[in-house]
C-alpha positions as CSV (number, residue, x, y, z in Angstrom):
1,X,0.0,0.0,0.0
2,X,1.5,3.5,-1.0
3,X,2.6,5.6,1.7
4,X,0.0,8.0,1.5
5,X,-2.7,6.2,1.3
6,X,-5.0,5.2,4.0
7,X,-8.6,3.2,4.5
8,X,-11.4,4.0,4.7
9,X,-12.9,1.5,7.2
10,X,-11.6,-0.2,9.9
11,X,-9.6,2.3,12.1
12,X,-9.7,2.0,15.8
13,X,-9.2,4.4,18.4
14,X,-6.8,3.1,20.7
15,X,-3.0,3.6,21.8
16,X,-0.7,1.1,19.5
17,X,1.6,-1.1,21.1
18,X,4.5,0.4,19.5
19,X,5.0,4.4,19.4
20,X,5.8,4.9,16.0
21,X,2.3,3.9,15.0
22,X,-1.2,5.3,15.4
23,X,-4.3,4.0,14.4
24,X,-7.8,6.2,14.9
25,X,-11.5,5.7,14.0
26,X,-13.5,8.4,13.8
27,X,-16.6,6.6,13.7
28,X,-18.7,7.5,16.9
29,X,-20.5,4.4,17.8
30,X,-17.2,2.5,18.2
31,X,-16.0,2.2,22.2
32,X,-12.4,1.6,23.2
33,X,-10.4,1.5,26.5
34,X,-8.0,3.7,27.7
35,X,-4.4,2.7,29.3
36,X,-6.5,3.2,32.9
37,X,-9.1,1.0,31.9
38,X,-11.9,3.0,31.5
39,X,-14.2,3.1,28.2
40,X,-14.2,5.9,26.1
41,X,-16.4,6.3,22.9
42,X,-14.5,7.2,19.3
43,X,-15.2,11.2,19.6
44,X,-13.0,11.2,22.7
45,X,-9.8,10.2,20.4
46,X,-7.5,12.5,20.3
47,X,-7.7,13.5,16.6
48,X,-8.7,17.0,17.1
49,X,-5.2,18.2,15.7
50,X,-3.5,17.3,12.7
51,X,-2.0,13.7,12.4
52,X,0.1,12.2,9.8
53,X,-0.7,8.5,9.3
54,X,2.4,6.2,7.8
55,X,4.4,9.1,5.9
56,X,1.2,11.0,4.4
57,X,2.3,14.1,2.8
58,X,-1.5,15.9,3.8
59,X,-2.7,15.9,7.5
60,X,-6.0,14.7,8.5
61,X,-8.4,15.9,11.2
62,X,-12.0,14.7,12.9
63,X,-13.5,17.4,10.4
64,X,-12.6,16.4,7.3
65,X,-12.6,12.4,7.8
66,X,-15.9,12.8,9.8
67,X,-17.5,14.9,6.7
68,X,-15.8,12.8,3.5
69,X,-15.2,9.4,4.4
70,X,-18.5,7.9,6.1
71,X,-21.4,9.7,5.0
72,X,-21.7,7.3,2.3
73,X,-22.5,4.0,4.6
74,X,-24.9,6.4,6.4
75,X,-26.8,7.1,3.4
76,X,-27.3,3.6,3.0
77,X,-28.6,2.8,6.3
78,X,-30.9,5.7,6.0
79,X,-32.3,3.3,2.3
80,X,-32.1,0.1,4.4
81,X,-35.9,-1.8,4.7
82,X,-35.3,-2.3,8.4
83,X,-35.3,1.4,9.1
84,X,-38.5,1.9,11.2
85,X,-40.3,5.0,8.9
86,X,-43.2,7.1,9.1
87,X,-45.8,5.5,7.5
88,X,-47.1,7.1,4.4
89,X,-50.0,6.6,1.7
90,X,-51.3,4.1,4.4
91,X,-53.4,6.1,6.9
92,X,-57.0,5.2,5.3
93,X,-55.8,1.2,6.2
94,X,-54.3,2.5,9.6
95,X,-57.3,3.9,10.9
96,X,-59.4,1.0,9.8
97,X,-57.3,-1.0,11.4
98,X,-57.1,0.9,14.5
99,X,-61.1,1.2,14.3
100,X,-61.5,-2.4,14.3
101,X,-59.1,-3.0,17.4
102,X,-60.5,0.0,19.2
103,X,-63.7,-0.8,18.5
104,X,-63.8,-4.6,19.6
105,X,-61.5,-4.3,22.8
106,X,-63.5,-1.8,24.0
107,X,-66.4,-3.9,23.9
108,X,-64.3,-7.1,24.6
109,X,-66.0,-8.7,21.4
110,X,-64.0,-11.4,19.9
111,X,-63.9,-10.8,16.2
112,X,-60.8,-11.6,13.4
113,X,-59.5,-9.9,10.7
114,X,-57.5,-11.2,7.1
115,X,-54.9,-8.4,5.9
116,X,-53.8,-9.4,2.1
117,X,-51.6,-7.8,0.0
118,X,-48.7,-8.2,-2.1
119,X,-45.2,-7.8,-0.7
120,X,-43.8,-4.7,0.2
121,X,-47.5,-2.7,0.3
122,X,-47.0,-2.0,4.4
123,X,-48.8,-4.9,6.1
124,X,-47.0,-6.0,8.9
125,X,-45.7,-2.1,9.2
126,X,-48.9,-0.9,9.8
127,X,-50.3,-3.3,12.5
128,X,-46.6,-3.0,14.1
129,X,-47.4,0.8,14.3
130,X,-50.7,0.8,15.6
131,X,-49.8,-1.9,17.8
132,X,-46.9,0.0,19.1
133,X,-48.0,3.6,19.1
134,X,-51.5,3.0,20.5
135,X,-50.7,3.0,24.2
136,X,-54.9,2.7,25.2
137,X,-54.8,-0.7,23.0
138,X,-51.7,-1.6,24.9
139,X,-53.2,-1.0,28.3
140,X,-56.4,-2.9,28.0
141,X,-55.3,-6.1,25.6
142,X,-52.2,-8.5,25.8
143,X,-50.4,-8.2,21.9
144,X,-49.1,-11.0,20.4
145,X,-47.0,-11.4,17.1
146,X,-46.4,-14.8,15.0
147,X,-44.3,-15.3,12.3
148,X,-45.0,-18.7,10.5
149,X,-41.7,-18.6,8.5
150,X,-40.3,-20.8,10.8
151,X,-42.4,-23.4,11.6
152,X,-41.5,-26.8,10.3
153,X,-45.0,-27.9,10.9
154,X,-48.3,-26.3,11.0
155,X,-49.1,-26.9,14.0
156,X,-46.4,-26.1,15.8
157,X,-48.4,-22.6,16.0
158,X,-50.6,-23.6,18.9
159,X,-47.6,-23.7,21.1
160,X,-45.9,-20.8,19.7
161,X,-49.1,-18.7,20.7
162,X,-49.4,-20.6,24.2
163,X,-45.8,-19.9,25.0
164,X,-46.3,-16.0,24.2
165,X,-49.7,-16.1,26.3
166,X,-47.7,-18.1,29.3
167,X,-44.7,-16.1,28.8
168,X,-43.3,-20.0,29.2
169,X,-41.8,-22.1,26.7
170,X,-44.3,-25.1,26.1
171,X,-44.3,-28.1,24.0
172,X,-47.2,-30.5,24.2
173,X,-48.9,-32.5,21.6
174,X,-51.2,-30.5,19.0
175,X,-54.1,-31.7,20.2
176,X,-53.1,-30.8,24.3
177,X,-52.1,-27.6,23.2
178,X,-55.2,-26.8,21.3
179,X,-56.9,-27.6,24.1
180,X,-55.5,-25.3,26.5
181,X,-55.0,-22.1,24.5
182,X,-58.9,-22.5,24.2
183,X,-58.9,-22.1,28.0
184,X,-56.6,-19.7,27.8
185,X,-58.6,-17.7,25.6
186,X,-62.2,-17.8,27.2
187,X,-60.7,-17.5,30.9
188,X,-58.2,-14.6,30.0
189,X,-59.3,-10.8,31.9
190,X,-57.9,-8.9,29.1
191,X,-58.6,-9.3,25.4
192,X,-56.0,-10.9,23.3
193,X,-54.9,-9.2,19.7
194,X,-53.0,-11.8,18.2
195,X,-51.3,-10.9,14.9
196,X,-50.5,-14.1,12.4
197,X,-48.4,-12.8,9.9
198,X,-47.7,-15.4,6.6
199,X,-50.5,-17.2,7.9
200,X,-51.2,-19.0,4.4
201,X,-47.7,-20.8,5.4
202,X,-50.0,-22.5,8.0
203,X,-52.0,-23.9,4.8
204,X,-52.3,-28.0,5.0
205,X,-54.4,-30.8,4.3
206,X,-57.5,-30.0,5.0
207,X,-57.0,-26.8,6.4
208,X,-57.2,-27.5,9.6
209,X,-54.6,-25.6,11.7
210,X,-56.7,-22.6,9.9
211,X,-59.7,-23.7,10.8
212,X,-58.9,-23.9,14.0
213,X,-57.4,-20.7,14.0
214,X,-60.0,-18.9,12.5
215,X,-62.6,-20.3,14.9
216,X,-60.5,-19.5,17.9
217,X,-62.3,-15.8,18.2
218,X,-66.2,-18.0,18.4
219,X,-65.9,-20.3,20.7
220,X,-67.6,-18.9,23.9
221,X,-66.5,-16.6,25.7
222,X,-63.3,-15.8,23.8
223,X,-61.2,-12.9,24.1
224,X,-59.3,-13.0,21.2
225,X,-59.3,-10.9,18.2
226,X,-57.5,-12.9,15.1
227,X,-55.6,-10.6,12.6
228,X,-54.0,-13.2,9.6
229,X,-51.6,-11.8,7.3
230,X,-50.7,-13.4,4.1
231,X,-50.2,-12.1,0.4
232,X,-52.9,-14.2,-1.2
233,X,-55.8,-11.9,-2.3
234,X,-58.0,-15.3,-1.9
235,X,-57.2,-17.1,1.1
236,X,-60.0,-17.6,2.9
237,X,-62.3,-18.2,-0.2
238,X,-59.8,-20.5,-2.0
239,X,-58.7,-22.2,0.8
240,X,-61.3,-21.5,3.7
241,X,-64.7,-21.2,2.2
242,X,-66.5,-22.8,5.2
243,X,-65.5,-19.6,6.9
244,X,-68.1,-17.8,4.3
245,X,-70.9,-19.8,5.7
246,X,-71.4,-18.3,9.0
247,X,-71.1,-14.6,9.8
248,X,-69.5,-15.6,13.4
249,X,-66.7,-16.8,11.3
250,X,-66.2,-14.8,8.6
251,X,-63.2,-12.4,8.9
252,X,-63.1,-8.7,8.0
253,X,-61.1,-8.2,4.7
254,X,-58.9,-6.0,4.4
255,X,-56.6,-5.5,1.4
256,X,-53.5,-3.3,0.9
257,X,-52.6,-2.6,-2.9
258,X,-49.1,-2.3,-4.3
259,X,-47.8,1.6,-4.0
260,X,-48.3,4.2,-6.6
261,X,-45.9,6.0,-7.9
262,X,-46.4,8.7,-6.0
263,X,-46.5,6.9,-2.8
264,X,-42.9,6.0,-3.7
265,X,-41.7,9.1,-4.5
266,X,-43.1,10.5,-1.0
267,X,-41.6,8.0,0.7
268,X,-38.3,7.8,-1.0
269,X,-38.2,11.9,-0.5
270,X,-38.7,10.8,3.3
271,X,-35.8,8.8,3.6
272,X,-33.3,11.4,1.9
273,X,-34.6,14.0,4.3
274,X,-33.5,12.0,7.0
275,X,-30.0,12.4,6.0
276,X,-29.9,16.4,5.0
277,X,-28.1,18.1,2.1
278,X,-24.9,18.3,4.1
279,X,-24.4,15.5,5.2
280,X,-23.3,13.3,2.7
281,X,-21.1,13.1,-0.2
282,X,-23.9,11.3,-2.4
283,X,-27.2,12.4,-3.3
284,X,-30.2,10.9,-5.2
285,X,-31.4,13.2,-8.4
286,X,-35.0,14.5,-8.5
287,X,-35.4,13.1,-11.5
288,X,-33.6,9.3,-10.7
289,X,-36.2,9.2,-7.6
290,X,-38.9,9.9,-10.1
291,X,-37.6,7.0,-12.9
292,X,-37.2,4.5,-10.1
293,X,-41.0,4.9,-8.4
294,X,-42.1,5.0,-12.0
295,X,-40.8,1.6,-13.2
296,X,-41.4,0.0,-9.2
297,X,-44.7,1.2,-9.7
298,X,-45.3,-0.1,-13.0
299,X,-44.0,-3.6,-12.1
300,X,-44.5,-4.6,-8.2
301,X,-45.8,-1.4,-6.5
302,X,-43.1,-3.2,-4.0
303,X,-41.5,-0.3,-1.4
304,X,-39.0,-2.3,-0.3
305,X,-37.9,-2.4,-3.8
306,X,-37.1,0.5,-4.2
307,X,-35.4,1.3,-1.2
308,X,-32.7,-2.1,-2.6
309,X,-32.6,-0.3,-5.7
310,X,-31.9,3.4,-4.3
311,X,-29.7,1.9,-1.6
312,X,-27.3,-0.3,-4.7
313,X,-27.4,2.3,-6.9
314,X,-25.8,4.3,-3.9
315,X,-23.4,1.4,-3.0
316,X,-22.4,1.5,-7.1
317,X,-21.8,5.5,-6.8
318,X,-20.0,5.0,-3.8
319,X,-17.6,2.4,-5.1
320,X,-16.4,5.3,-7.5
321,X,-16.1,7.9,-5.1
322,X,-14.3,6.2,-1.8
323,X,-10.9,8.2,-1.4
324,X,-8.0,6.1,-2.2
325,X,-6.0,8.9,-0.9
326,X,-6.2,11.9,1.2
327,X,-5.6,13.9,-2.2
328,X,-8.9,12.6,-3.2
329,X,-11.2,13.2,-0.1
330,X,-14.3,15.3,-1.2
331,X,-15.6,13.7,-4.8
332,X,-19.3,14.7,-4.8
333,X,-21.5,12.4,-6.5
334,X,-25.1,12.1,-7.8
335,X,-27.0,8.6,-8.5
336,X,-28.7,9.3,-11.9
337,X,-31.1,7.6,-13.8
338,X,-28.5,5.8,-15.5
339,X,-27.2,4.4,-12.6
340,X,-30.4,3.6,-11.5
341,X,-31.5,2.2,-15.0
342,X,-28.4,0.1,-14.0
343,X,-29.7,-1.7,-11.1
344,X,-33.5,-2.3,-12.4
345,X,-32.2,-3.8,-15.2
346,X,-30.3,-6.9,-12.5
347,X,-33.2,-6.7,-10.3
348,X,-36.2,-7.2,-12.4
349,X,-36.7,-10.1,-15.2
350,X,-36.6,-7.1,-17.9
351,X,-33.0,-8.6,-17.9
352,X,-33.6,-11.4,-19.5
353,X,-34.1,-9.5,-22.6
354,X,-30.2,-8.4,-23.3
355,X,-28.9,-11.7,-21.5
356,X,-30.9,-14.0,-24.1
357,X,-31.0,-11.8,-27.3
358,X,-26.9,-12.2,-27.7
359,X,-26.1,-14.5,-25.5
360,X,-23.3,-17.5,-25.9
361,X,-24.3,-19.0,-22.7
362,X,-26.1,-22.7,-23.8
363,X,-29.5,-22.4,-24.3
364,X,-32.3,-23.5,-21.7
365,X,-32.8,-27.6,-21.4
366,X,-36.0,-28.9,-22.8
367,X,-36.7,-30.4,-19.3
368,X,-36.9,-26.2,-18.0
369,X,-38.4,-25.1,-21.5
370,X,-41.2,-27.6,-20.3
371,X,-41.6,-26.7,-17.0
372,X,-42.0,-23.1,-18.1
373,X,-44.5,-23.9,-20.6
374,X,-46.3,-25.9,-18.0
375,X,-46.5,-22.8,-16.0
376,X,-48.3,-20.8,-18.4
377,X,-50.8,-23.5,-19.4
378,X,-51.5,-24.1,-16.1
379,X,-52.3,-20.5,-15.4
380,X,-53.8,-20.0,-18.6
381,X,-56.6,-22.8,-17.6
382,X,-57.0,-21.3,-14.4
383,X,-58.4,-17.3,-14.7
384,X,-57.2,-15.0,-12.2
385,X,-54.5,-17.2,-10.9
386,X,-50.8,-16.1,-11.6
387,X,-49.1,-18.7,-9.2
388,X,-49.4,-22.4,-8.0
389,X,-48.3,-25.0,-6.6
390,X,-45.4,-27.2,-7.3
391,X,-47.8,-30.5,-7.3
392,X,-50.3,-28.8,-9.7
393,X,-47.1,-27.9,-11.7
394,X,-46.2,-31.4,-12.0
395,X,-49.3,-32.2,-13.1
396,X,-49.1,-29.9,-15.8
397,X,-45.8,-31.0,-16.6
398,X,-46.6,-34.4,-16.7
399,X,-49.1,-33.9,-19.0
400,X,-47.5,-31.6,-21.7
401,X,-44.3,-34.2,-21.7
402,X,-46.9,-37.2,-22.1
403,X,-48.7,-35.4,-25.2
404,X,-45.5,-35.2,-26.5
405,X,-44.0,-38.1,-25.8
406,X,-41.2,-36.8,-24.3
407,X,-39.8,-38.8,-20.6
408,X,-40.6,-36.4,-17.6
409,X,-38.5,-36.4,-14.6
410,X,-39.8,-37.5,-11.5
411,X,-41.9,-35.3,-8.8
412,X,-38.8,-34.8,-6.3
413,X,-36.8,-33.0,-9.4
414,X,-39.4,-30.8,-10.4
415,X,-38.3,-28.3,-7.5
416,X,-34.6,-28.0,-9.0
417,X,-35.4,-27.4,-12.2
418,X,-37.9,-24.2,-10.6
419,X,-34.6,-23.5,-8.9
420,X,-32.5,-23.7,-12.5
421,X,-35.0,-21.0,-13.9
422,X,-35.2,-19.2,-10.4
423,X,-31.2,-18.6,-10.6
424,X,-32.1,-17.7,-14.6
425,X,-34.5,-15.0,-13.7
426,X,-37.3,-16.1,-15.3
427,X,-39.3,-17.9,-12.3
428,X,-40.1,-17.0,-8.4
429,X,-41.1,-19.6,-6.1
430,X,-42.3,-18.9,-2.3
431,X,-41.0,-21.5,-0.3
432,X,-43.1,-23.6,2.3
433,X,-42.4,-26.2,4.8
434,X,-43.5,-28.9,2.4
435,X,-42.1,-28.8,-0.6
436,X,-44.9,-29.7,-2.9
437,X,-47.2,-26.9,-1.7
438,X,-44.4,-24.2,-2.4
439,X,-46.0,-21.3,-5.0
440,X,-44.1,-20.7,-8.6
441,X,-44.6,-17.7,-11.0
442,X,-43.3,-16.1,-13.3
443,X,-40.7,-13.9,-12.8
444,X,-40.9,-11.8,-16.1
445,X,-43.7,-10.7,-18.5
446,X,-45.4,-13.7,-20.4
447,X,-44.4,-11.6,-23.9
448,X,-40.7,-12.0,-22.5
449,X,-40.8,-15.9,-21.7
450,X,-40.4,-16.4,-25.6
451,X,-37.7,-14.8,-25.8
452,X,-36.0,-16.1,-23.0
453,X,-36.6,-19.7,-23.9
454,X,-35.7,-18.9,-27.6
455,X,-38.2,-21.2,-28.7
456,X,-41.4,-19.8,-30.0
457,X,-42.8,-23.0,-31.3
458,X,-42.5,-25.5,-28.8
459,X,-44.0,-22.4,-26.0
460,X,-47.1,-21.6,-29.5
461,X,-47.5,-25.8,-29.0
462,X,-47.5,-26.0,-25.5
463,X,-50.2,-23.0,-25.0
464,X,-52.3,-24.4,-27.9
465,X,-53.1,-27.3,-25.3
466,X,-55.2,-25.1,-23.4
């Protein structure tokens, strides 16, 4: 490394070992120790007046390294999706929401909710808020939150929610635990808000575990109020439609739909006032904000994103502008729309288009080719349906290989080819806990599949099936 050179990362404020070398961070959040053994934080260092670091021929202080060398990772954290935000173009579902709560825990009347929407449309932000911020809600009901991510089995739920309600870990057979978080329930003082979030992960044979969820808020004297969260717009009709039968059992719906553009820009504006003009190095453009909403908007209406798409084109800027050398401290930079044009085009299957059209990669397997053409036939014969199952797949698959006489690979292999065109681009598939009820769609536009597969008449055969 050249003499005058120095990182930009990784400096820590404390005395070296030998005298001949110091080593300082100016980050603030970092904590060292002192040679008396007492903690002192990073702005305590004592970098207030000029230091030369391994032969530099410019000095550096707090000031300059402070202003030029970190703003940029700050920027980024400000992008990130785990930054707790204002909520914005959501208020109309927040106040439902809160209406419903309000309105049923004051009356301790057991009732349940289904929240839909597709991902990155504010869901489980929303109920987070008004659970958190509503401090009447919190002093007259007990609020519980479920993920069902992580269950391995459907009904491992019952216990999850028993533990939270005991504040005690518990692990009894389904049936036991059923059992008592129904006593639980209809003997509790307080109402119980329990918020399911990717509850259609709890979906099984029969339904069962969301039967018995759903019904949880009717048996008598209950004191729950059920709030499921799931992206399907069609859960409880597709899947529960005994629930429609009886009013005690039918959930509110409530949907959430995919942000306008507008919504994105507001929020996006929101984030980059957090940081201030001044305090960073790299800045989004009006009009790159604007590009970015627009083609989110147009595509997913997905927040989060755009945030991942701000928050690489700002990594990508910021690769270009890092100081090498003291020399080169203060490089201000904008993201523009070409550099967000630039990330869209890795993130969303509009790639496919210049990857395919002069590629010399090989071209996609039959077995894949089928698989896709599968997928479309299977949606085509199904209206309103974009995605299903990897066992209705197969069946689709199975039969467009037997039509054409062509040897299909077992069941267990259909999910790594799905995986192959994942990895391509041109497929999604939502994971579950057993494999053969995981979701697959398409990742791109149907006009691009042909394209991608470079094979317009076997897709033309395939579709004519229909």
């Amino acid at each position: 490394m050249p003499s005058n050179t120095i990182l930009s990362y990784g400096f820590r404020c404390r005395k070296a070992r030998t005298a001949s070398v110091a080593k300082c961070d100016p980050l603030p959040h970092r904590w060292n120790t002192s040679s008396n053994g007492k903690r002192k934080s990073g702005n305590d260092c004592d970098i207030d007046s000029p230091k030369k670091f391994r032969g530099a021929r410019t000095t550096l202080t707090k000031a300059n390294v402070k202003e030029n060398l970190y703003q940029g990772r700050n920027f980024k954290n400000i992008l990130s999706t785990s930054v707790d935000d204002r909520i914005i173009g959501r208020n109309q579902h927040v106040k439902e929401i809160e209406n419903f709560l309000q309105q049923h825990v004051s009356q301790c009347k057991a009732a349940s909710m289904y929240v839909s929407g597709a991902p990155g449309t504010g869901k489980t932000l929303c109920l987070k808020k008004v659970a958190a911020n509503n401090q009447d809600l919190a002093d007259k009901a007990t609020i519980i939150y479920v993920n069902c991510m992580t269950f391995k089995k459907a009904e491992a739920v019952y216990n999850q929610i028993l533990s939270k309600l005991l504040e005690s870990e518990t692990c009894f057979p389904a049936r036991i635990a059923i059992d008592k978080l129904r006593k639980v329930i209809s003997s509790s003082h307080s109402m119980i808000v329990l918020i399911v979030d990717e509850i259609d992960q709890l979906e099984c044979k029969g339904q069962e575990v969301l039967y018995t969820l759903f019904e949880l808020p009717s048996i008598p004297r209950s004191k729950l109020i059920l709030i499921g969260v799931a992206n399907s717009l069609d859960l409880t009709d597709r899947s529960l439609p005994r629930l429609n039968k009886l009013d005690k059992y039918k959930p509110k719906l409530l949907h959430f739909p995919p942000y306008t553009k507008d919504e994105i820009i507001s929020i996006l504006e929101n984030r980059i006032s957090m940081i201030g003009g001044s305090d960073s190095t790299i800045s989004l453009d009006k009009n790159a904000v604007e590009y970015c909403a627009r083609k989110v908007s147009a595509v997913s209406g997905d927040i989060r994103k755009a945030l991942d798409i701000c928050r690489r084109a700002v990594e990508i800027v910021g690769e270009k502008v890092i100081p090498t050398s003291i020399e080169n401290v203060n490089p201000n930079k904008s993201v523009r729309i070409s550099d967000i044009a630039g990330v869209i085009a890795e993130v969303y299957g509009s790639r496919i288009l210049p990857t395919f059209k002069n590629s010399s990669e090989p071209a996609i397997p039959l077995q894949q080719k089928l698989v896709v053409g599968a997928l479309l036939l299977a949606t085509k014969n199904i209206r309103g349906i974009k995605e299903i199952t990897l066992a209705k797949l197969f069946e689709s698959y199975r039969t467009v290989c037997k039509k054409r006489q062509i040897q299909a690979v077992y069941e267990s292999e259909i999910a790594n080819l799905c995986s192959l065109l994942e990895a391509r681009g041109i497929l999604r598939i939502k994971n579950n806990k057993e494999v053969r009820f995981s979701k697959v769609c398409l990742a791109i536009n149907e006009a691009e599949v042909a394209i991608a597969l470079k094979d317009q008449t076997l897709l033309s055969s395939i579709l004519s099936d229909a």
